[in-house]
N, C-alpha and C positions, 0 to 999 in steps of 0.2 A: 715252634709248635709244641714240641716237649714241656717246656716249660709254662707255657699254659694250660696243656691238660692236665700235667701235673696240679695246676693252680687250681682249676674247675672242680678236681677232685672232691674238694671239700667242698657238703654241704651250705655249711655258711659262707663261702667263699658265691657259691652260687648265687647264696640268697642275697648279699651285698650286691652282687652285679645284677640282680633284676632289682633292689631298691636305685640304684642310679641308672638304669637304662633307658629311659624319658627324660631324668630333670637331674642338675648336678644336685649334690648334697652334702653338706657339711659332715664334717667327722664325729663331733658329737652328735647328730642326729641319726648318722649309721648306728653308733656305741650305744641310741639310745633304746633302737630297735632290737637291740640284745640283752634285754636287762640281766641273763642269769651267766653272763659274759664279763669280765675286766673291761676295762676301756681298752686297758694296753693291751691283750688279747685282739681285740676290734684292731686297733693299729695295726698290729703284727699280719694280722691277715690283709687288711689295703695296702701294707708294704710289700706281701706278697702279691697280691694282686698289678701293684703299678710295676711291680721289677717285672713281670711277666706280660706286659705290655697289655694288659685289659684294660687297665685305667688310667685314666690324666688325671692329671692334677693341678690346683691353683692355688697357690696362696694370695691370702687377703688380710693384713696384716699379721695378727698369731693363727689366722684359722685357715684351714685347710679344708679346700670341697673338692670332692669327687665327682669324676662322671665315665658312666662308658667309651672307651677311647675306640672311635670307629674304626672299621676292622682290625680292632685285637684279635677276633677269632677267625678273622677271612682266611687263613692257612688252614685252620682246621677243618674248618666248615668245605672248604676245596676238595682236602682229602677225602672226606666221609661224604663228599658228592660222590667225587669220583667213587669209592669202596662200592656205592648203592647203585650207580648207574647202571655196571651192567648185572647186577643180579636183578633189577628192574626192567631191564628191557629185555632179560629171558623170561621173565613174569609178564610180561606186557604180550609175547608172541605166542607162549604158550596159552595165557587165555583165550587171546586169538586165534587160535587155531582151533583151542576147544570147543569157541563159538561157531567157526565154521563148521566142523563138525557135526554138533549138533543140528546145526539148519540145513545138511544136508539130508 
């Protein structure tokens, strides 16, 4: 889990995992989404990305496509349920209470 929040960190790291979250996508076509980016720069960061378990990857001859690797972030997203649950369900009893309250 460390290591992909670590990875999420970065801006462009995000923005790569919402361009492949729907549909795989080739490497030059992330690279090209960055124009004011190196390619190698763009690599660096989907190397980042696939060692941190967000992304798959396929080769297809010399090219390489990306896509969201499904739950890469199910550990995280676990934690940060749990974290919110119960300050949610003291939010949840206290409005309720405040509505009864009021309607009495």
């Amino acid at each position: 889990m460390d290591e992909a929040l670590r990875a999420i960190a970065d801006p462009t790291r995000r923005a790569i995992l919402v361009l492949v979250r729907d549909r795989e996508a080739p490497a030059g076509e992330i690279a090209g989404r960055f124009p004011r980016m190196s390619r190698p720069a763009v690599s660096q960061h989907l190397r980042v990305l696939v060692g941190a378990g967000l992304l798959d990857v396929r080769r297809e001859g010399n090219r390489r496509f990306y896509r969201l690797r499904p739950g890469g972030l199910a550990e995280a997203a676990a934690f940060f349920a749990d974290m919110w649950a119960s300050p949610l369900d003291r939010l949840k009893r206290a409005a309720e209470r405040e509505e009864k309250e009021e309607g009495a």
